[in-house]
N, C-alpha and C positions, 0 to 999 in steps of 0.2 A: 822324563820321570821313569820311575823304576818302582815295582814292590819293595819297600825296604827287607823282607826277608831274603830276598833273591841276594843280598851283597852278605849275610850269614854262611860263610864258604868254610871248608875245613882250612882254610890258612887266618882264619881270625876267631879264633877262641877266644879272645882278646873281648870280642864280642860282646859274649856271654857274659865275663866280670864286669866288663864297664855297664852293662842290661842290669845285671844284678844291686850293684853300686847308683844305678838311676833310681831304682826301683823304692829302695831305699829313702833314698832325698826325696821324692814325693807321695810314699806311705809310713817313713819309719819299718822298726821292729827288729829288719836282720842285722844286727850289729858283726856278722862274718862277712857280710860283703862289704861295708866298709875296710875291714881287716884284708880283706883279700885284695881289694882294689890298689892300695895301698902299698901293699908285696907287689904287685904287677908293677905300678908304677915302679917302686924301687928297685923293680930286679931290671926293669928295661933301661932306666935313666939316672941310676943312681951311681953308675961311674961317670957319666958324663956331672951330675951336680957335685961328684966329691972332686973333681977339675976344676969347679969354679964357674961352668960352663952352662950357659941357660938352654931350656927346649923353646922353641918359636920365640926367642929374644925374650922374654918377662919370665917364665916359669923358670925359677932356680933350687926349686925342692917339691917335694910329694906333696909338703903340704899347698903349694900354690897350685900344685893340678889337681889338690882337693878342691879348692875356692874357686876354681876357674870351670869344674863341673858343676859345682854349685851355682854358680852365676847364670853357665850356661844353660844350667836346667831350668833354673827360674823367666830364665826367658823364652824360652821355647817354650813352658808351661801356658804364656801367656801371650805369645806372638806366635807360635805351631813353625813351622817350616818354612825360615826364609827364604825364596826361593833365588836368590842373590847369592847364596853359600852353599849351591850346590857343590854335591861331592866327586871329585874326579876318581873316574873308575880306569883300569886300562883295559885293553880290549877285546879280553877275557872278562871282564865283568870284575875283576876282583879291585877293593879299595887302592887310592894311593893317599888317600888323607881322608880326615872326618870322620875317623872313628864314632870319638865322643858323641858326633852331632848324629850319627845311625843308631849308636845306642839307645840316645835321649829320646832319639822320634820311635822305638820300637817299645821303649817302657812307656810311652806317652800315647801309644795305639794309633802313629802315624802311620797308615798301610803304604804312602808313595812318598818318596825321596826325588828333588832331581838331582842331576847329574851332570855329569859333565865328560865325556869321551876324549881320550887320552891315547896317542899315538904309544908313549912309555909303557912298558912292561911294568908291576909290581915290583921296587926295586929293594924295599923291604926283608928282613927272613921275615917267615910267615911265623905267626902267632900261636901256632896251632898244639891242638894238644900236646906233643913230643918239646917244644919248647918250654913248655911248663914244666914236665916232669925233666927237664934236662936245667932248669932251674932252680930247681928244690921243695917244687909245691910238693905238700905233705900228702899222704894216699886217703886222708878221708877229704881233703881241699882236692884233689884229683878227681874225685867221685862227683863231687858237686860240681866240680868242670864240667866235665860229661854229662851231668844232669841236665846242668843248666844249658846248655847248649845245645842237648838234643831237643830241648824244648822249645829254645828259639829257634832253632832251623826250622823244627816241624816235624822231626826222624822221631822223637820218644812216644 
């Protein structure tokens, strides 16, 4: 088991929107982090769905990784952290899967994740600020990047 802020790294901004986008699905209100999550997904996966082509076999558009965090959230709302889908880190500490499910437990005030230790390097690009702005987020959606993130690390 791990801090779940400790897997908050500058290579997963990504973070931040999926936190924001949880946050969301269990208080209502920001109707930008839905908008934003939504951009994220589509800027990461939406050349592979205009191919025809699915994320983990069932996801073949933004809106299924809308349903599929909704799901997931509703479960975790209600079951907290299965400790069966732990998140494999490499050995650096940085994620190689489980986004969603670090997000979910960090809007959900899970302070421990476990894990799972990984010979593999993050083989991923990293998520990180420069990705966004090298994808077209807008400079007031940039700011709230930055916000939002310096808050779940712990740096604002």
């Amino acid at each position: 088991r791990l801090p779940t802020k400790m897997l908050v790294t500058p290579r997963r901004y990504d973070l931040a929107v999926k936190h924001a986008f949880f946050q969301y699905l269990l208080h209502g209100g920001d109707e930008d982090a839905v908008r934003i999550y939504r951009w994220h997904i589509d800027r990461r996966c939406g050349p592979r769905f205009a191919r025809g082509l699915p994320i983990d076999v069932w996801k073949w558009s933004v809106d299924d990784y809308v349903a599929a965090a909704g799901a997931l959230c509703a479960s975790m709302a209600n079951r907290g952290f299965i400790p069966e889908c732990a998140v494999p880190i490499d050995p650096d500490g940085e994620l190689l899967g489980g986004a969603h499910r670090v997000a979910c437990a960090l809007a959900l005030g899970i302070e421990e994740v476990p894990v799972v230790r990984k010979e593999q390097r993050a083989w991923a690009p990293p998520w990180g600020y420069e990705w966004f702005r090298a994808n077209g987020m807008g400079p007031d959606d940039l700011e709230r990047l930055e916000r939002d993130f310096a808050a779940l690390n712990g740096s604002a």
